[in-house]
N, C-alpha and C positions, 0 to 999 in steps of 0.2 A: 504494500500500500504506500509507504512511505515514496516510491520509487513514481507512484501512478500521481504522487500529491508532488512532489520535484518537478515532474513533468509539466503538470497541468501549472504549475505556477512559473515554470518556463515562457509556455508558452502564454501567459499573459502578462509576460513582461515583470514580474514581481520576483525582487532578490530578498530573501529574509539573511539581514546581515545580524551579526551580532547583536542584541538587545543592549539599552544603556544601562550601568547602574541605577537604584535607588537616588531619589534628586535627597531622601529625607531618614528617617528612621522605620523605615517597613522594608518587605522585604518584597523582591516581584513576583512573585507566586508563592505559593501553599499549597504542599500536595498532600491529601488527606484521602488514605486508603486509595481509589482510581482515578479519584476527581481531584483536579488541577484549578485553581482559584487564582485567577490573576488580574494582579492589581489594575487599577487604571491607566489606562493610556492614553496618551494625548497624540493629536497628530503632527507625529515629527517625520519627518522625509528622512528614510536612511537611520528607522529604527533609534532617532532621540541624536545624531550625528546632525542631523540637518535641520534646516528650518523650520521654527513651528508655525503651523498656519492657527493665525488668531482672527478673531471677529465676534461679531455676535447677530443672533438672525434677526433681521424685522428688523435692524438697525444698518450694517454693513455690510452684511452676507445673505446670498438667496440662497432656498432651501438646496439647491442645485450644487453650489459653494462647499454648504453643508455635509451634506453626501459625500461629497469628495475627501472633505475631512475626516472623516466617519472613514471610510473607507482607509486611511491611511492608519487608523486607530485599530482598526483588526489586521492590516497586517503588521503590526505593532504585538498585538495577540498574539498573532499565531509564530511571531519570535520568540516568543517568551515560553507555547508552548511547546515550541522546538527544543529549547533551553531546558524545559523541564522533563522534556523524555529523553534525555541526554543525544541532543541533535538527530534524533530515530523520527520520524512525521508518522512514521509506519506505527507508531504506539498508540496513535491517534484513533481513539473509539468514535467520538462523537464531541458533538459542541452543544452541550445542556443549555445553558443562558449567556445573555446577555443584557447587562445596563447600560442603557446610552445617555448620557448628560448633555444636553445641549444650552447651550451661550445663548438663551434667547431674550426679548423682553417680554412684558406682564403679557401683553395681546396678543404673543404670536403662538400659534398653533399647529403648526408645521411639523413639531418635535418627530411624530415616527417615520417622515419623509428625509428629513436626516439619518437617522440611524436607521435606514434602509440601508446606507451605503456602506455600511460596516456589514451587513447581514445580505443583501446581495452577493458584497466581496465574496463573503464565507462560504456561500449555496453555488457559488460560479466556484469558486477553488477547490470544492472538498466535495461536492457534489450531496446527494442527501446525510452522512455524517455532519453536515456543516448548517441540515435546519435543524432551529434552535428556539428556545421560549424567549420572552424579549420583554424588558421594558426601555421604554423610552419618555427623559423625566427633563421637562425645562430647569434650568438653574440661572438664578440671576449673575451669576459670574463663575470662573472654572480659572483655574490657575493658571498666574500667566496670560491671562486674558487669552486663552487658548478657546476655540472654536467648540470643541466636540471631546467628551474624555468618554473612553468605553472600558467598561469591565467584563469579564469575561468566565464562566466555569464549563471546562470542559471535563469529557472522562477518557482515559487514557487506560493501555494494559497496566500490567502490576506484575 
């Protein structure tokens, strides 16, 4: 599997580099029994090496923006849960949930139209292992004045 999830994210263009350290006092995953619990991610280009894309919806970013962020924030995930099955994809069971926090203001309503683009990513790269339960929750601000932070629990072998 790990070989068919290499490929497939070949061929769309996505390198899962090394994840960054902790910006703080946590740690980037939790693996508890098969299930992998990882932290929030914010969308850094090049896995927390590159730029973060910040904004916030209904004010500087369209939902479309959003997504895109979104989208950089799982595979941000799915570094981390490469990290946690010791670089093996192939240990990869499934993707249980995920939390999406969007940068919005009081009126905008858009939030699951963002974090589509973290959860399309997932359902395009890993194919049915990658649907998954979901929320998707406005916040008045996100660190950093970053765009989009997603969380993520996946299940993995043992």
């Amino acid at each position: 599997m790990a070989g068919e999830i290499d490929a497939r994210l070949a061929e769309m263009g996505v390198v899962l580099t090394a994840p960054p350290a902790p910006a703080a006092n946590y740690v980037p995953f939790v693996t508890a029994g098969d299930l992998v619990f990882v932290s929030g991610q914010l969308p850094m280009t090049e896995a927390g090496i590159g730029s973060l894309v910040k904004g916030r919806m209904g004010e500087t970013m369209t939902a479309d923006e959003g997504a895109a962020a979104a989208r950089l924030c799982a595979i941000n995930l799915l570094a981390q849960v490469k990290a946690a099955c010791g670089g093996d994809l192939g240990k990869l069971k499934r993707v249980v949930k995920l939390t999406g926090f969007v940068n919005s203001t009081p009126d905008y309503g858009d939030q699951p139209k963002v974090v589509n683009g973290a959860s399309d990513f997932l359902v395009e790269a890993l194919g049915d292992i990658g649907r998954h339960s979901r929320s998707a929750v406005s916040a008045g601000a996100l660190p950093f004045g970053a765009a989009v932070e997603v969380e993520g629990i996946f299940q993995i072998e043992t």
